[in-house]
C-alpha positions in Angstrom: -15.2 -31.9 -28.5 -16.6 -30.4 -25.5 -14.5 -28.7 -22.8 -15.4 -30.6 -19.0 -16.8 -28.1 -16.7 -14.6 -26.5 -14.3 -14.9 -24.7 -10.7 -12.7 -21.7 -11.9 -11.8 -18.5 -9.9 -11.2 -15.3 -11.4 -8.5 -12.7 -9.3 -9.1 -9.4 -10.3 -12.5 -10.7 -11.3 -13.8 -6.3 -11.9 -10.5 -5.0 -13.4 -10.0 -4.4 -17.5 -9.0 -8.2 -18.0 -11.4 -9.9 -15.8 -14.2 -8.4 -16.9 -14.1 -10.1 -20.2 -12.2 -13.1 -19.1 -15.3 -14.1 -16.7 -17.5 -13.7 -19.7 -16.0 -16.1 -21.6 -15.4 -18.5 -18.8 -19.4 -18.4 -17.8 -20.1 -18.2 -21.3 -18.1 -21.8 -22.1 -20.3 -23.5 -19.4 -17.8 -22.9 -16.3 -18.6 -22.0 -13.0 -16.3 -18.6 -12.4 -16.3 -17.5 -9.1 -15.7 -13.4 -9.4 -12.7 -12.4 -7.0 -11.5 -9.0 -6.1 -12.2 -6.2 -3.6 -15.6 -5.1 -5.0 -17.3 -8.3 -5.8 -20.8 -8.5 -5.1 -20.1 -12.4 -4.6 -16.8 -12.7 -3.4 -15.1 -9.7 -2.1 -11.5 -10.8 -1.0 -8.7 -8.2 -0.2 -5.8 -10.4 -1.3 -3.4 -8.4 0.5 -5.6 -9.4 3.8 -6.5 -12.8 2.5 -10.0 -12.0 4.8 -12.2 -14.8 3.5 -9.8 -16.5 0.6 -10.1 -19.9 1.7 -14.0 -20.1 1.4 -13.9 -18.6 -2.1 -10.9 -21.2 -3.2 -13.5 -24.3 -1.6 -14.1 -26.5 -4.4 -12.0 -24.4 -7.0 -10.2 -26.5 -10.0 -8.5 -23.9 -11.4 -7.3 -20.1 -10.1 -6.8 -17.4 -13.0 -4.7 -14.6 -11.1 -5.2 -11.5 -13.2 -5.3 -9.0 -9.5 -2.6 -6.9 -9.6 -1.5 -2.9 -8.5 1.4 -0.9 -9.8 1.1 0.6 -6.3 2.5 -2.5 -4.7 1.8 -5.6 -2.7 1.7 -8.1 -5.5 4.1 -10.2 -3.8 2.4 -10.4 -1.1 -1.2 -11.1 -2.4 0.9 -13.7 -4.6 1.7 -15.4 -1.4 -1.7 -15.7 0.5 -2.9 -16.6 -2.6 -0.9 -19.4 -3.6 -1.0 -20.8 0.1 -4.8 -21.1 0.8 -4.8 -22.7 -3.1 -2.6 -25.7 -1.6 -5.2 -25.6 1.2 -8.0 -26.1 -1.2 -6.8 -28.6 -3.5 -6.6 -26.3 -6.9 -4.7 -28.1 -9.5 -3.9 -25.3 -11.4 -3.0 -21.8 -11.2 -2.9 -19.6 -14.1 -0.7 -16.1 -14.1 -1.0 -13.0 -16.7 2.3 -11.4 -16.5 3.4 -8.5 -19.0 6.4 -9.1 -22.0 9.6 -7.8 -21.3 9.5 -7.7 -16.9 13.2 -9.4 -17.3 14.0 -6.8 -19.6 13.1 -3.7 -18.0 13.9 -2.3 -14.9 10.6 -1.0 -14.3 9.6 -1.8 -10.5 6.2 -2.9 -11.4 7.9 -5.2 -13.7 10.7 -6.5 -11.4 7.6 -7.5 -8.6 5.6 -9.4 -12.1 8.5 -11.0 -12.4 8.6 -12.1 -8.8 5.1 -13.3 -9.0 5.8 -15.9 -12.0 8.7 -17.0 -10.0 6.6 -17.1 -6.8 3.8 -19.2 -9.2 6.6 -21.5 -10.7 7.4 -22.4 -7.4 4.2 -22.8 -5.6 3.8 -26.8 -6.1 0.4 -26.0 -7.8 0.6 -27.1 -11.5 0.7 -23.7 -13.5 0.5 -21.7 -16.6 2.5 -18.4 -17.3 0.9 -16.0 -20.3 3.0 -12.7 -20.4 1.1 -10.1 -22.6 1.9 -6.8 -24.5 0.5 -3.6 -23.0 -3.2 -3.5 -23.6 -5.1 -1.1 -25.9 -6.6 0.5 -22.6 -3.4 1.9 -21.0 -2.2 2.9 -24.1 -5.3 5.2 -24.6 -4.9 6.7 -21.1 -1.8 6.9 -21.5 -2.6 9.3 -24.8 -5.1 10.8 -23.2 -3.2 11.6 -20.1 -0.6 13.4 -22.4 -3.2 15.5 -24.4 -4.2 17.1 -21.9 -1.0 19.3 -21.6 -1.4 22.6 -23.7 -0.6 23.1 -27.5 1.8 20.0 -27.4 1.5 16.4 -26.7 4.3 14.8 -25.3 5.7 11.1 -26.3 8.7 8.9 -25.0 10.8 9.8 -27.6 12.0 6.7 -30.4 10.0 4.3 -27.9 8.1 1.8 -30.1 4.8 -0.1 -28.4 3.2 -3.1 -29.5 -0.5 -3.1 -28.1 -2.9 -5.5 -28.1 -6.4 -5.9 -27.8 -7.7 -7.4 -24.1 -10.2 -9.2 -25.7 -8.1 -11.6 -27.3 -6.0 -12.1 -24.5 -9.0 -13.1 -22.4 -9.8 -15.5 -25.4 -5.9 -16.5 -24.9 -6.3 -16.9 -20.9 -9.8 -18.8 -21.1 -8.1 -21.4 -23.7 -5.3 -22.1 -21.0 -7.8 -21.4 -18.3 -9.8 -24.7 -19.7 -6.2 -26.9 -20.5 -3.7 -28.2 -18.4 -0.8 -26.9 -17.1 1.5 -25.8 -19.8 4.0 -23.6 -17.7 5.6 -20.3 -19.6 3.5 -20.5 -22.7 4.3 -18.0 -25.9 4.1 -14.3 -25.0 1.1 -12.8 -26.6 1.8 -9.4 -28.5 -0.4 -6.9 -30.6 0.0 -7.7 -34.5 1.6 -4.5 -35.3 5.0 -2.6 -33.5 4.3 1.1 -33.8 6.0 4.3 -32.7 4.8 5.7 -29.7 4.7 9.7 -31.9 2.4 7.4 -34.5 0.3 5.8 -31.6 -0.3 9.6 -30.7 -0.8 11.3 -34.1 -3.9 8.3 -34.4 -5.1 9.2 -31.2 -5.2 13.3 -31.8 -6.9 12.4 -35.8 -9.3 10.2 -34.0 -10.8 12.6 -31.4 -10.4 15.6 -33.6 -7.4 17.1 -31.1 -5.3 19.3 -32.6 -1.9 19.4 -30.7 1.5 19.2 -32.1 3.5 15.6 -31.1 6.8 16.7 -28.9 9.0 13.7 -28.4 10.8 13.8 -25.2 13.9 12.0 -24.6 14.0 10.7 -20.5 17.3 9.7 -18.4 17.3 6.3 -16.7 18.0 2.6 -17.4 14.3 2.3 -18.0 13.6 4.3 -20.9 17.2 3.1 -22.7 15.3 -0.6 -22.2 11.7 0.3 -23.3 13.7 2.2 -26.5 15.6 -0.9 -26.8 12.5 -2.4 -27.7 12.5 -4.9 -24.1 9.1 -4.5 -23.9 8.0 -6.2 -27.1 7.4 -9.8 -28.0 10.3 -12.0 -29.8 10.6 -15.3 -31.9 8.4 -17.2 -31.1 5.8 -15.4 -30.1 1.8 -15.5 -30.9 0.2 -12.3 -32.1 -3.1 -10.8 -32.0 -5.2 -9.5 -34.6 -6.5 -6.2 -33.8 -4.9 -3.3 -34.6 -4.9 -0.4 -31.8 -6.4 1.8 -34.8 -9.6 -0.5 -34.6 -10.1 0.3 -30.8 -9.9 4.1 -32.2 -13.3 3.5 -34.3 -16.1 4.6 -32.5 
């Protein structure tokens, strides 16, 4: 069975996610209409909304994927979902992270605005909340290995990474449906220590350092320790391990 082809716009169309999730869009027969500040087809400031409703003309389904831990999601969110019910779209899609009513991060608290902000837009939608990606969790490492003789890690803080490839297979799937609203969170197949995450990443690039794990103050580490960021019952889980994105 074939999949009908759709008008379907991509927000954050150049960022780690939409990169890949484009691919597979165009790749399935779709027309994807590349979104985000430094497309060479539709650059759109989302926080300005400068040229929004031309790029949403014709546009089936929207994929929002744009977002900054600087701020202004909410906002973008907003302009967003208004010139949609200006053009028509039937469906809005939203990545969101696992665990943004558990933690008391403020990137998380203004994700879990945005889903509301979606839920309530009128626009028939999809909500996909994902572990942290492979990616982050390598700059993360590499951000710390830089320090001198020792490597610092959140101490007792598992993670639960996951590859962004298959959630772009996850988001083009939902991308192509109907609206489903919140679907199953999407988590990597394996929960690891963050000191075991690190210890891979040192034996990987040949890094010798020794792992130092750092207890922090604040609600927010008590909930990541807690374990708030990772999936629950019920969830689906990817395949590929974060030790495969290690392999050259």
């Amino acid at each position: 069975m074939t999949t009908a082809r759709k008008t379907i716009l991509v927000t954050g169309a150049t960022g780690t996610l939409g990169r890949p999730l484009c691919a597979r869009l165009a790749a399935a027969g779709h027309e994807v209409r590349e979104l985000s500040r430094s497309s060479p087809t539709h650059p759109v400031d989302l926080r300005r909304g400068t040229g929004l409703d031309a790029a949403l003309a014709g546009v089936d389904t929207v994929v929002h994927c744009a977002s900054s831990p600087r701020g202004g999601d909410e906002e973008a969110a907003r302009r967003l979902i208004a010139a949609a019910r200006r053009a028509g779209v039937r469906h809005l899609v939203q990545i969101s992270i696992v665990g943004v009513d558990r933690v008391p991060l403020p990137y998380y608290r203004a994700k879990l605005a945005v889903e509301r902000l979606v839920e309530e837009s009128g626009i028939g939608w999809t909500v996909l909340r994902a572990t942290q990606f492979h990616d982050l969790v390598l700059k993360v490492l590499a951000a710390a290995a830089r320090v001198p003789l020792v490597m610092p890690v959140p101490a007792g803080v598992p993670d639960q990474p996951v590859d962004v490839g298959e959630v772009a297979d996850r988001l083009a799937e939902l991308a192509e449906g109907e609206p489903a609203g919140r679907v199953p969170d999407l988590g990597g197949p394996e929960v690891v220590p963050f000191a075991d995450l690190a210890r891979a990443y040192l034996a990987a690039t040949g890094r010798r350092r020794r792992v130092l794990p750092v207890r922090l103050p604040g609600r927010t580490f008590r909930a990541f320790a807690a374990g708030g960021h990772l999936t629950s019952a019920g969830a689906t889980l990817a395949t590929r391990p974060f030790s495969a994105r290690l392999r050259p």
